[in-house]
C-alpha positions in Angstrom: -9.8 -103.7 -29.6 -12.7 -104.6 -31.7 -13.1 -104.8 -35.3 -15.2 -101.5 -37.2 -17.7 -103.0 -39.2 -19.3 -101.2 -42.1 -22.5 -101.7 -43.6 -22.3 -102.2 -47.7 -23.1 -98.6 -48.5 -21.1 -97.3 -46.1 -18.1 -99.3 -47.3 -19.3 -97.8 -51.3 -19.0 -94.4 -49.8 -15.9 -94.3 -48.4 -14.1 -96.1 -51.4 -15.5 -93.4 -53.5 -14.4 -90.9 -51.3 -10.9 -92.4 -51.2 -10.4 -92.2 -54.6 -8.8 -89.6 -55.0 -6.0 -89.7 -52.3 -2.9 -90.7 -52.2 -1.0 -93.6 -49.8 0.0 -92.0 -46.7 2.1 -94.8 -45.0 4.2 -96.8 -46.4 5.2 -100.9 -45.1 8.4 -101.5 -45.8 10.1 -105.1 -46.4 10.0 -105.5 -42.2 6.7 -105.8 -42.5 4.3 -104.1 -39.8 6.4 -103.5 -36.8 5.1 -101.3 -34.0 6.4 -97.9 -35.3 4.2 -98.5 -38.4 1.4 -99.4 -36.1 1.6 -96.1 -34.6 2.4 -93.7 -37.7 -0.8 -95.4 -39.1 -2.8 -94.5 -36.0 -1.5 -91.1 -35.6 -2.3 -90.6 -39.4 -6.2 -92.2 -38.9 -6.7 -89.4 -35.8 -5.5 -87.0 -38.4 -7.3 -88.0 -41.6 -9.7 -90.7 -40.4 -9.7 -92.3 -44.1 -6.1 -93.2 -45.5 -4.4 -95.5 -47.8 -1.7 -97.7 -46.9 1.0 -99.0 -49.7 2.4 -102.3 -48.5 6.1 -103.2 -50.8 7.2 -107.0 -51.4 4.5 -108.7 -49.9 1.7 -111.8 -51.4 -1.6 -111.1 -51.2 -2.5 -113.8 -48.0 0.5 -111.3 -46.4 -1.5 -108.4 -47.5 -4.5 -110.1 -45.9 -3.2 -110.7 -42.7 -1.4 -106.7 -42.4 -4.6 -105.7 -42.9 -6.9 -108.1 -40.2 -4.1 -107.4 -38.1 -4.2 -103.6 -38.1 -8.2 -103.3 -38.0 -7.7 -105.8 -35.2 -5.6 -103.3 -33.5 -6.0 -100.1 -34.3 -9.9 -100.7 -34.5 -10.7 -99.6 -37.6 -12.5 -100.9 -40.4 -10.7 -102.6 -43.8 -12.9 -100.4 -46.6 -10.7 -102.0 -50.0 -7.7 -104.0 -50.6 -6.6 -103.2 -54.2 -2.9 -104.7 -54.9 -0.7 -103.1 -52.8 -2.9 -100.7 -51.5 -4.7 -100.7 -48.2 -8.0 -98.3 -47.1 -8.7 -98.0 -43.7 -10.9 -95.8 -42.1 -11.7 -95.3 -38.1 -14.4 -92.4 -37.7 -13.3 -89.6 -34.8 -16.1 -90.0 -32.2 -15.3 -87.0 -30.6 -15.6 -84.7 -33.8 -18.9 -86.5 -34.5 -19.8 -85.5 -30.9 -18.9 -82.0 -30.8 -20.2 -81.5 -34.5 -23.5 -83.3 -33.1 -23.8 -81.2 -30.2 -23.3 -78.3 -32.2 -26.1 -78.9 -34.9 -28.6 -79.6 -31.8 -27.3 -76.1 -30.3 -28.4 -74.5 -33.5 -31.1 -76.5 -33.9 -34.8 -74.6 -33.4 -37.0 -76.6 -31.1 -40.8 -76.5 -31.0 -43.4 -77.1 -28.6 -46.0 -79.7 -29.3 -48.6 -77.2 -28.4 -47.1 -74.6 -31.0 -48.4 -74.2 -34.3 -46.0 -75.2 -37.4 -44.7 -72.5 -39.1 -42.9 -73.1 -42.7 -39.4 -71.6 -43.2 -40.3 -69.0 -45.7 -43.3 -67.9 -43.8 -41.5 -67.2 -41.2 -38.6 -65.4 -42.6 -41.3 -62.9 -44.1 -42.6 -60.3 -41.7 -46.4 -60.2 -41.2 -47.9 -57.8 -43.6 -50.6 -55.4 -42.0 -54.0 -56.0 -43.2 -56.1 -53.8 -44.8 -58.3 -51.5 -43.2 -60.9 -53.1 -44.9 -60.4 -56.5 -43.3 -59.6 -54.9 -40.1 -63.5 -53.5 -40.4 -64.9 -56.6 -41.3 -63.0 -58.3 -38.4 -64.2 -56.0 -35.9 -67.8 -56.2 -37.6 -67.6 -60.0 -36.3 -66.4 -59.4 -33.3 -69.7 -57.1 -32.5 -71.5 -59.4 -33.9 -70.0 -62.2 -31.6 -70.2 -60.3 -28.5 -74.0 -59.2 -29.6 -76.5 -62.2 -31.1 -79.2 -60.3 -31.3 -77.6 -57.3 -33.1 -76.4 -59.1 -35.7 -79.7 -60.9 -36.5 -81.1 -57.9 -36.6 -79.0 -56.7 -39.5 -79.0 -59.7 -40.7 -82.8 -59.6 -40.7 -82.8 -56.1 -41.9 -80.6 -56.8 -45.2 -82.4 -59.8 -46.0 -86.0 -57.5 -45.8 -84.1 -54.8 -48.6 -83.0 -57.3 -50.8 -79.4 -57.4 -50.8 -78.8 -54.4 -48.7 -76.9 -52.2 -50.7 -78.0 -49.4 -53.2 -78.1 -50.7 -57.3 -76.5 -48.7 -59.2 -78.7 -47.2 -62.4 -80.6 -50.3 -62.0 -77.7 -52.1 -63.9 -75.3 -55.1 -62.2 -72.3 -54.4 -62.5 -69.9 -56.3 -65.3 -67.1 -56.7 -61.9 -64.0 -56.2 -64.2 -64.6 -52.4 -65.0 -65.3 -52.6 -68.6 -68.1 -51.0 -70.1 -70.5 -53.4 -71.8 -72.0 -52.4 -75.1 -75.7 -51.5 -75.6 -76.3 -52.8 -78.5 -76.9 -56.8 -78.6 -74.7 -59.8 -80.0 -71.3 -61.4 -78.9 -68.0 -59.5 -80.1 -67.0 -62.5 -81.9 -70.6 -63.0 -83.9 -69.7 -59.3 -85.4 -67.7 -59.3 -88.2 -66.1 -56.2 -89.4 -68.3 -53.3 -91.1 -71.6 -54.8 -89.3 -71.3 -52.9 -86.2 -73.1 -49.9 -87.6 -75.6 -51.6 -89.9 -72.9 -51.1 -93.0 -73.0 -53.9 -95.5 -70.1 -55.4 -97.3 -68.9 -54.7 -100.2 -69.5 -56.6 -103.1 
């Protein structure tokens, strides 16, 4: 079986992620014998990354359990730290089925659909007010009519700015009454609103 290779971060990941566990198998002093061989690939379907604690053995013996069981059980060698082995072999068919699953879930659009963010579309659509409702059915007249709506058009423009003045005052917009008398709040100091003088 082929070798698993792993890219550099991929190899980071997974030694991070096997930090915290514990070995799984144990190699005895026989060395890797065909039961071991098959305790360590039951235990990869199972866990996919393990450790492997190898007893009595040099490091170039280390070396070659390890080529020997990627080799093998095609997996990939992540770390060799002293005695301890990390292998990982991913489960394709998990990957598959979890793959399969995400797509199922997953929301497909049409090219020819508009794009619609997430939280606008959680939100339902508001009504609009009847004011905007007026105005769009004032364009739609005007849209189905030309010649009507220059006509008002026309007909505004000739009043002025078609609609009434009020007291022949504009009006301040934020519904605060403006003062009659002349002068900036802040260029009045305190007593010289009424024509008082200060006190000397």
């Amino acid at each position: 079986m082929p070798k698993l290779e792993l890219t550099s971060q991929q190899r980071s990941a997974l030694r991070a992620a096997a930090h915290p566990l514990h070995p799984v198998v144990l190699i005895g002093d026989r060395g890797l014998t065909a039961a071991v061989l098959e305790e360590i690939d039951r235990t990869l379907a199972a866990h996919e990354l393990i450790k492997i604690r190898v007893a009595g053995a040099e490091r170039d013996e280390r070396d070659a359990m390890l080529t020997e069981i990627c080799e093998t059980l095609s997996c990939a060698a992540v770390h060799h730290l002293g005695k301890t082995l990390i292998i990982y072999r991913p489960d394709l068919l998990a990957q598959q089925a979890a793959q399969a699953t995400e797509n199922a879930t997953r929301a497909v659009r049409r090219k020819s659909e508009p794009y619609v963010p997430k939280k606008q579309a959680a939100q339902p659509r508001a009504a609009r007010p009847a004011s905007q409702r007026a105005a769009g059915a004032n364009r739609a007249d005007q849209a189905q009519d030309p010649a009507a709506g220059t006509a008002k058009s026309r007909m505004a423009a000739s009043r002025g700015t078609g609609k009434p003045a009020r007291n022949g005052r504009a009006d301040a917009g934020h519904g605060i009454p403006r003062r009659s008398g002349g002068g900036s709040a802040l260029s009045l100091r305190a007593g010289a609103r009424r024509g008082r003088t200060s006190r000397g």
